[in-house]
NUGUVO-772867 format. One record per atom (N, C-alpha, C): y, z, x; residue in one letter. Coordinates in pm, whole numbers, padded with zeros to 5 digits, always signed. Atoms other than C-alpha are relative to their C-alpha. Example, Ala and Ser with C-alpha at 12.3 -4.5 7.8 and 13.67 -1.06 7.14 Angstrom:
REM NUGUVO-772867
-00119+00000+00089a-00450+00780+01230a+00120+00000+00090a-00119-00006-00082s-00106+00714+01367s+00109+00073-00077s
***
This chain:
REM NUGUVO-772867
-00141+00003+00042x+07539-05638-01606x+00089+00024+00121x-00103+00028-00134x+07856-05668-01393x+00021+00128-00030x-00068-00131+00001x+08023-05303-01304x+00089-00012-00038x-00184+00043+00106x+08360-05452-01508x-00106+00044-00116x+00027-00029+00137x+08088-05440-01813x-00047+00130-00035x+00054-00143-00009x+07943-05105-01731x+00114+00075-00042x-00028-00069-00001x+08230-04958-01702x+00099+00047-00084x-00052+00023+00114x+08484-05107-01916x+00020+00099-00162x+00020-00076+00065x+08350-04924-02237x-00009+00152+00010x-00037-00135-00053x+08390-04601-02075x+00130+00022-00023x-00133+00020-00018x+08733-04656-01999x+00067-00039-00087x-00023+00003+00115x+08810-04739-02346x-00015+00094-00075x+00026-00153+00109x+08672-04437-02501x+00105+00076+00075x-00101-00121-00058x+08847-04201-02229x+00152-00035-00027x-00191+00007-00042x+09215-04367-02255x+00002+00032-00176x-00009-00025+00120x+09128-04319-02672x+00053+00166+00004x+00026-00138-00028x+09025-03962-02557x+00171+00067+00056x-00097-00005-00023x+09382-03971-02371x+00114+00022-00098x-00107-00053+00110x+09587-03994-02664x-00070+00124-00068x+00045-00091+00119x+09361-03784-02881x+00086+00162+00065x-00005-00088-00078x+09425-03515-02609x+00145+00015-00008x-00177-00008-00020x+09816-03548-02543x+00061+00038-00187x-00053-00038+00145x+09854-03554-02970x-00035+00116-00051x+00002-00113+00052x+09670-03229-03030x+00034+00098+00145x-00061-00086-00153x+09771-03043-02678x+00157+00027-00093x-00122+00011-00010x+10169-03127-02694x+00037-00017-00121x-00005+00024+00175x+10176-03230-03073x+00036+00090-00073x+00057-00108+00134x+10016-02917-03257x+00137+00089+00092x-00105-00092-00078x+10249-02700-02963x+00124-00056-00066x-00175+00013+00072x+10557-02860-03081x+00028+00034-00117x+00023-00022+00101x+10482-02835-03428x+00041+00116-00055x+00014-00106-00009x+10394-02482-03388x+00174+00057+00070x-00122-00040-00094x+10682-02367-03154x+00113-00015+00060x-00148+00079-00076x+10879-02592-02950x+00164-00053-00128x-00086+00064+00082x+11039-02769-03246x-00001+00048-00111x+00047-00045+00082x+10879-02558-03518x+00060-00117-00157x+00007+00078+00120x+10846-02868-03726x-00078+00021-00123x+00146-00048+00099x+10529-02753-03924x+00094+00100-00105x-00067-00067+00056x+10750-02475-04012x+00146-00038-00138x-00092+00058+00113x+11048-02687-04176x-00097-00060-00123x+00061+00047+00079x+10783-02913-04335x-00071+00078-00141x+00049-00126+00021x+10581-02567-04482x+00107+00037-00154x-00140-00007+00116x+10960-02557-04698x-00002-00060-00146x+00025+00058+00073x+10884-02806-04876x-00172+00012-00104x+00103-00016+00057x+10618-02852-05135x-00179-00049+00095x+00124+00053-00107x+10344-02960-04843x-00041+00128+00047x+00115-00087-00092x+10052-02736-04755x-00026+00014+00107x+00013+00008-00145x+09969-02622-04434x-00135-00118+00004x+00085+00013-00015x+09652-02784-04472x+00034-00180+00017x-00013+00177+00007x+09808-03167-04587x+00113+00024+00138x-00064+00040-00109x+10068-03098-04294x-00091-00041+00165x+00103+00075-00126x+09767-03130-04023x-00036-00124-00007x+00027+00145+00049x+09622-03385-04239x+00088-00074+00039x-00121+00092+00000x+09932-03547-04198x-00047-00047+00168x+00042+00001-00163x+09892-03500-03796x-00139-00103+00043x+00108+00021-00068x+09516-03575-03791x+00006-00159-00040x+00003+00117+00090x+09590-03934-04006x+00092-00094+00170x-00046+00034-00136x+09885-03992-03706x-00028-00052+00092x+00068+00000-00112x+09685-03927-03440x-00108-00136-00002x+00150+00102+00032x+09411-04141-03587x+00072-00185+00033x-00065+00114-00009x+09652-04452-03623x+00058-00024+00150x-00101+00084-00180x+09780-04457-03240x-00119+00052+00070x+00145+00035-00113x+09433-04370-03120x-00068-00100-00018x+00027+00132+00023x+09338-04697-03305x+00082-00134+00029x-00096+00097-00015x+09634-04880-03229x-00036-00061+00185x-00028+00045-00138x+09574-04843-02823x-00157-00050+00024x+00124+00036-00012x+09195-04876-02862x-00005-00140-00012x-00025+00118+00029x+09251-05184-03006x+00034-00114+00073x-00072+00105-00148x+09476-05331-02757x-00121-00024+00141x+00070+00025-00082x+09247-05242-02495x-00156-00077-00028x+00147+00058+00034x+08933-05378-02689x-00026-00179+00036x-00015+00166+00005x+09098-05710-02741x+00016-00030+00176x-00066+00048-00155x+09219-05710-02349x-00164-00069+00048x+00085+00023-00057x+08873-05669-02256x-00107-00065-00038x+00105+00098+00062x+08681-05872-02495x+00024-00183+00054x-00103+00126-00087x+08952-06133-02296x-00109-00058+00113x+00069+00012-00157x+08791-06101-02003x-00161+00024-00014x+00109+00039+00016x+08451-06064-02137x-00118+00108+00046x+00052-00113-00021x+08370-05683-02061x-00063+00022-00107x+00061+00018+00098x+08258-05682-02380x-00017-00142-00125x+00027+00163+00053x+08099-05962-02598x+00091+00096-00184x-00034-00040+00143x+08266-05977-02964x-00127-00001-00107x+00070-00041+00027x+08049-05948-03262x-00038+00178-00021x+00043-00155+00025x+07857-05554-03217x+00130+00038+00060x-00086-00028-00082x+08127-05536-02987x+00139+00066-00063x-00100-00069+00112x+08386-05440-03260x+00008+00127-00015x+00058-00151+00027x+08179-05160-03341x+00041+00079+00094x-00081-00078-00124x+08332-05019-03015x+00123+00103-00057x-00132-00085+00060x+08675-04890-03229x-00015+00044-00034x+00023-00095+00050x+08546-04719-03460x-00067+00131+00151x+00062-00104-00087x+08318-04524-03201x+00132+00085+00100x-00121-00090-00076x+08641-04471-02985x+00063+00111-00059x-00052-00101+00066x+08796-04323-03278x-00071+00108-00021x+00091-00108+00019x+08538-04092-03331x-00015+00081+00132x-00048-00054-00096x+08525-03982-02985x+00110+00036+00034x-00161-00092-00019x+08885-03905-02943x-00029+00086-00065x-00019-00169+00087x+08906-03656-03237x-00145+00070+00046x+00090-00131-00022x+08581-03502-03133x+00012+00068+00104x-00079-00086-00151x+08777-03447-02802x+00099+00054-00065x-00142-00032+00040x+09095-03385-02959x+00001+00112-00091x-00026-00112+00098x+09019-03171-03274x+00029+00124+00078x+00010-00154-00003x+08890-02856-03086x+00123+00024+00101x-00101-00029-00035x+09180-02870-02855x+00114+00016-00092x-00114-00075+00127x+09402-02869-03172x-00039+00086-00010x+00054-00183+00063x+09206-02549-03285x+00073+00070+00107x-00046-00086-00082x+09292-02433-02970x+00182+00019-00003x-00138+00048+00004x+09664-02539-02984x+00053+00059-00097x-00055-00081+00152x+09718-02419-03320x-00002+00139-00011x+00012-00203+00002x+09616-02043-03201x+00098+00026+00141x-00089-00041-00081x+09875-02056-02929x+00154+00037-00060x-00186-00008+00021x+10202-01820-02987x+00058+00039+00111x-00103-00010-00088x+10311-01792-02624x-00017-00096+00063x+00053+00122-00117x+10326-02096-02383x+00005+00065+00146x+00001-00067-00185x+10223-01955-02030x-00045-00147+00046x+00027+00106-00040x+10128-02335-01931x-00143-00033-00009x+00135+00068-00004x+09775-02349-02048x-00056-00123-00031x+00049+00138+00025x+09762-02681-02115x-00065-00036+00175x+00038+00034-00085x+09751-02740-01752x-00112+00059+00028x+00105-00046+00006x+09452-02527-01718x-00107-00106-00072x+00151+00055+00076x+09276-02724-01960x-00002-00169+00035x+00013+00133-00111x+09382-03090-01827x-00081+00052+00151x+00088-00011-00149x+09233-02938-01467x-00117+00027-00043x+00096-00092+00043x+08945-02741-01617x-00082-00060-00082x+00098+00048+00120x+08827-02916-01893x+00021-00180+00015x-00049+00106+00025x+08974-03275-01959x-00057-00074+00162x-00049+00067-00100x+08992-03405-01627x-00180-00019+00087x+00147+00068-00050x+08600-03326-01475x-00079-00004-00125x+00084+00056+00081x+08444-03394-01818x+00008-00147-00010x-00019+00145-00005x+08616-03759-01769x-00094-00037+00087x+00127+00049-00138x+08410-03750-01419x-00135-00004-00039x+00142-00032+00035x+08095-03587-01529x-00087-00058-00136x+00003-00001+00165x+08073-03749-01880x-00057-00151+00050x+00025+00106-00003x+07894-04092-01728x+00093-00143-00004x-00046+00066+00067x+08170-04298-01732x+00026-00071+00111x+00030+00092-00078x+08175-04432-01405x-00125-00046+00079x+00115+00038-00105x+07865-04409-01248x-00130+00113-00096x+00068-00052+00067x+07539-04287-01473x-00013+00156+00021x-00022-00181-00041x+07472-03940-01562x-00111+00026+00087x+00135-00068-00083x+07132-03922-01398x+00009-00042+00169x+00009+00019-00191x+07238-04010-01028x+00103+00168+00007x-00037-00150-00017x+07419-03635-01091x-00095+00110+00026x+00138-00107+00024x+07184-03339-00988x+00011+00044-00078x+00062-00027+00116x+07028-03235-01282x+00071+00163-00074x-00104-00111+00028x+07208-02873-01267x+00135-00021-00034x-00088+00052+00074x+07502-03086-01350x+00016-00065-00129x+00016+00095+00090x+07405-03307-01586x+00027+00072-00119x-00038-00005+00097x+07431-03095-01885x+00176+00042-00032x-00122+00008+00067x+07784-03095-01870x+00017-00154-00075x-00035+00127+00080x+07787-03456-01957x-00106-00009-00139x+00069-00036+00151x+07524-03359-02253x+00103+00026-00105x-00076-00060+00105x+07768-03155-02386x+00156-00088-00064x-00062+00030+00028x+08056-03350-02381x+00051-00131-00069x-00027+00090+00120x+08173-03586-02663x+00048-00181+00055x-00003+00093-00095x+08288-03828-02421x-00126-00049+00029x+00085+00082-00030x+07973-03921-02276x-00084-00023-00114x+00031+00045+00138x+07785-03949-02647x+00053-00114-00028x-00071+00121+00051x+08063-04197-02690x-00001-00103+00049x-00009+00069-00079x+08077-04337-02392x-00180-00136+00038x+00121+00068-00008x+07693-04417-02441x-00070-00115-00132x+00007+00087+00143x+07741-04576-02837x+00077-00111+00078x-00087+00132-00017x+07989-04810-02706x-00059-00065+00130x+00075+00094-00005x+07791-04949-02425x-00128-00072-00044x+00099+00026+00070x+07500-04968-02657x+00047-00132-00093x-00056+00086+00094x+07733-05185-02880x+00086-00125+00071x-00094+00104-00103x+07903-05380-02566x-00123-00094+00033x+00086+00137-00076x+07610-05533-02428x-00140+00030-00042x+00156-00022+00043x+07277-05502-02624x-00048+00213+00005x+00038-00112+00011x+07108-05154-02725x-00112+00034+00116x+00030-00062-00158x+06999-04952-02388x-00088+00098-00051x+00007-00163-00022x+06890-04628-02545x-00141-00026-00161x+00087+00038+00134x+06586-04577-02846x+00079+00044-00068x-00073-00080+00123x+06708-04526-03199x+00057+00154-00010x-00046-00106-00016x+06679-04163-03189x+00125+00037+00126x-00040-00072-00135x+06859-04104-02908x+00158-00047-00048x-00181+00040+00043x+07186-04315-03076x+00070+00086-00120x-00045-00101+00101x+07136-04132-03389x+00087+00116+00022x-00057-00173-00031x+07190-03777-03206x+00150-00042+00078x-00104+00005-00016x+07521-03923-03049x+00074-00035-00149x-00110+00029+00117x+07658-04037-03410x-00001+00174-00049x-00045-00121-00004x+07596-03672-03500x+00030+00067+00046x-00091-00100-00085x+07689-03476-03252x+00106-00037-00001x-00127+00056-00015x+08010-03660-03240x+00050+00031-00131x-00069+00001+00153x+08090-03650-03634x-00012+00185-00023x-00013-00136-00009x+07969-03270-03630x+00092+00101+00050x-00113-00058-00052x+08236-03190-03384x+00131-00025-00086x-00137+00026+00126x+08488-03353-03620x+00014+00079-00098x+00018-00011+00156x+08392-03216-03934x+00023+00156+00046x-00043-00166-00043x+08385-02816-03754x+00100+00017+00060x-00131-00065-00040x+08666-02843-03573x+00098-00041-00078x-00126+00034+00079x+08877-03031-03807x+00050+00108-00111x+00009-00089+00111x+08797-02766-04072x+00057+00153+00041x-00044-00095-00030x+08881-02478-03827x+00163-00030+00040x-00154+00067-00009x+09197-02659-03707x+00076+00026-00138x-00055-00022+00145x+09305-02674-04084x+00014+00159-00070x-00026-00121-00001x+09230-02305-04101x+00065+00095+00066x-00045-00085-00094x+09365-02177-03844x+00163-00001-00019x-00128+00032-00002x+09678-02374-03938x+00072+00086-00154x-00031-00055+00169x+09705-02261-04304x-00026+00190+00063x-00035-00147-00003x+09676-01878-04208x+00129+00013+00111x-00092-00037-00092x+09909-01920-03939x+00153-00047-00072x-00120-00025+00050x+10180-02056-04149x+00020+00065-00139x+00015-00095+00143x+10093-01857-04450x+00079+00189+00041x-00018-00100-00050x+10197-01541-04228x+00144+00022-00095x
***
């Protein structure tokens, strides 16, 4: 394969991962604080719990909206074949929120802003994009590195969607444990996100 097709599907999950990231970072904070929208909404007959929902539905629609764009760009040009190749969006979407939720959790337990977002764009966000296989495989990393890109939801994703770009790379098992690990992160952090939010405006 050409290094446009390698890499392509990387670079589709992470710019998904991009919004997911900027909507629960700056989002849930405004919500919460800046604009204390959550709070007007809260007034009304809406639950804390359907006001995330509300958020996580949002988020979901403009992390599919840009995935999209970029799917079609690059199915243009032939980074990815169409066909399995579809199957790429969904997977994006699923990778964003499994990046995105637990930073909402986190977001949703912030009541002072000292600027930790930037902390976590340097710290977290920024070398899990590096380390997460997405330009250059995980195993040319020394091995004392490598399980950061285990852990992170990004490279799981990053490894369904070239499985689905250009023929299956990896054995069954091995795709399975990225569809769960990826949906597992959704399903626990979405659930703590939703909790965290409902006691915090229940106060």
């Amino acid at each position: 394969m050409s290094y446009a097709q390698y890499v392509i599907p990387a670079f589709l999950c992470a710019s998904a991962v991009g919004v997911a990231a900027e909507e629960y970072m700056f989002g849930v904070l405004l919500g919460f604080m800046w604009n204390r929208v959550y709070e007007g909404m809260y007034a009304s007959p809406v639950s804390p719990r359907q006001i995330m929902l509300g958020h996580l539905v949002s988020t979901t629609i403009r992390i599919a909206v840009t995935a999209a764009i970029y799917l079609v760009i690059a199915m243009i040009f032939g980074a990815i074949q169409p066909g399995w190749g579809f199957a790429v969006l969904p997977v994006a979407i699923l990778t964003a929120l499994a990046f995105g939720l637990p930073i909402g959790a986190y977001a949703s337990s912030i009541t002072e802003d000292r600027g930790q977002f930037n902390i976590v764009n340097r710290v977290i966000i920024l070398p899990l994009t590096l380390f997460s296989g997405t330009v250059f495989p995980l195993t040319s990393m020394p091995v004392f590195l490598q399980w950061i890109g285990w852990l992170s939801p990004l490279w799981h994703g990053t490894q369904l969607s070239r499985d689905l770009s250009y023929g299956q790379q990896e054995p069954a098992w091995l795709i399975l444990v990225h569809v769960v690990y990826l949906v597992a992160i959704v399903v626990v952090a979405g659930l703590l996100v939703m909790r965290i939010t409902d006691r915090r405006l229940r106060k």
